[in-house]
C-alpha positions in Angstrom: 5.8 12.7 10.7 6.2 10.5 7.3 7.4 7.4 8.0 9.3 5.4 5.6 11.5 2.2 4.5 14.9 1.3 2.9 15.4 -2.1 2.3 13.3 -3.8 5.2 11.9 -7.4 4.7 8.6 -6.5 6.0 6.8 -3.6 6.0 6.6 -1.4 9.1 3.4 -0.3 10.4 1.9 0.7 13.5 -0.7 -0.8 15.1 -3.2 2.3 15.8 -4.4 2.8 12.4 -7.3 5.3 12.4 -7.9 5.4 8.8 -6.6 3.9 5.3 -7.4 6.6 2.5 -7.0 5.0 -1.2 -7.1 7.0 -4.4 -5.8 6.1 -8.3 -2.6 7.0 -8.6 -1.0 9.7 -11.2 2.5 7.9 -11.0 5.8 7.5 -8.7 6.8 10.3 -6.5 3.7 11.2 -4.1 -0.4 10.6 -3.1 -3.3 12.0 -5.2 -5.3 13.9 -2.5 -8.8 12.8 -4.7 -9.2 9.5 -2.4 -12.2 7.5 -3.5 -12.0 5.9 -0.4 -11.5 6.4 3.3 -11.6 2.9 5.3 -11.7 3.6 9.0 -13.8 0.5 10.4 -11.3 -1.8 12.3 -12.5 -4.8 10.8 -11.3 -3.5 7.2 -8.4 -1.7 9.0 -7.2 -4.6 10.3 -7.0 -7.3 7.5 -5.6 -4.6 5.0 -3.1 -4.2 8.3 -2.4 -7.8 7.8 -2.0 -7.8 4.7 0.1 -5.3 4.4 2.0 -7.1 6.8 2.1 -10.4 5.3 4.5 -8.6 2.1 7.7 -10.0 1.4 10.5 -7.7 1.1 12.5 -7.1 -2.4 14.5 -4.8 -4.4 13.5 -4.4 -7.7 14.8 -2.2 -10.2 11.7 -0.2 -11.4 11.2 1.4 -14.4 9.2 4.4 -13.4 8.3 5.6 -16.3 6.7 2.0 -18.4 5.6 0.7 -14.8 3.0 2.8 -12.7 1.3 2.2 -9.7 -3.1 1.9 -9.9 -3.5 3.0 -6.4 -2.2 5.2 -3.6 -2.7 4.6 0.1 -2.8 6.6 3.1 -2.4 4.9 6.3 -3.1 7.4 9.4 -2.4 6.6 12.9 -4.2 7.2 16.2 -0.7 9.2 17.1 -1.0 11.2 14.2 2.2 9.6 11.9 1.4 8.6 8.7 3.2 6.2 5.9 2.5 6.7 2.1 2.2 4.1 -0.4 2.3 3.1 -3.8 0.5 -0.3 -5.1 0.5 -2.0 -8.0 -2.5 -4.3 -8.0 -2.1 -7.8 -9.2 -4.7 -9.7 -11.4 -6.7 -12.2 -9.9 -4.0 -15.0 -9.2 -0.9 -12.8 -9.4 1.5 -11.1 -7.1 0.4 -7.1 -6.2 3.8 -4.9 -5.0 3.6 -2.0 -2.5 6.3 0.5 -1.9 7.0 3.2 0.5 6.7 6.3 -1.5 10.1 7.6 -3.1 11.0 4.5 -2.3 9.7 2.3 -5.7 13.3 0.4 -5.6 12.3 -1.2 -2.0 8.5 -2.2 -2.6 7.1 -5.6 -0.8 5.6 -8.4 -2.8 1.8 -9.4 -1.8 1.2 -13.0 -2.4 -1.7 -13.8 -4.8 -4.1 -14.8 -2.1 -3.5 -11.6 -0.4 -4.2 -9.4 -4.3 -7.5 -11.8 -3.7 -8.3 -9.7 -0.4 -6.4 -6.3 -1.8 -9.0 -6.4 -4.8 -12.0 -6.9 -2.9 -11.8 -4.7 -0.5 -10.7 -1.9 -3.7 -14.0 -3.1 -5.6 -16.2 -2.9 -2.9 -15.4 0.4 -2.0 
């Protein structure tokens, strides 16, 4: 089941995550299978999970085709659901966004001290 968000002021998630998968994106509009990553220790689980959390709500106009996401994430459950995400990773001191995907209008702004976490975790993987 695909799990997904209209215009919500935090994200939804669930809190059995048994794995966050995380590939470079090809664009809007679905998940590139190629992962380069699949995080399923609960200590990484968890602060992506919070971080995640921590994202602010907006809608944004996006223009899909000058604006692309750099990563897309899998988040699987324990109870077999599953969301799909876009991200836009922020430089070091900026916002990142993440959106439900097929859902770019209704993405969730990351604070810059949460890109801080987003990044490492990406770069040490």
């Amino acid at each position: 089941m695909l799990l997904f968000g209209c215009q919500e002021k935090e994200m939804t998630l669930l809190d059995d995550i048994s794995s966050i998968s995380i590939s470079k994106s090809y664009g809007y509009g679905g998940v590139n299978g190629n992962y380069f990553t699949v995080i399923d220790q609960d200590t990484l689980t968890s602060k992506l999970q919070r971080v995640l959390k921590n994202a602010e709500g907006k809608r944004k106009r996006v223009n899909v085709e000058k604006e692309k996401p750099d990563y897309d994430i899998v988040i699987d459950y324990k109870n077999g659901e599953t969301h799909l995400l876009n991200l836009i990773l922020g430089n070091e001191g900026e916002k990142s966004r993440v959106m439900y995907v097929g859902h770019e209008n209704n993405g969730f702004d990351i604070p810059s001290e949460d890109t801080k976490i987003l990044r490492e975790i990406i770069k040490n993987q």
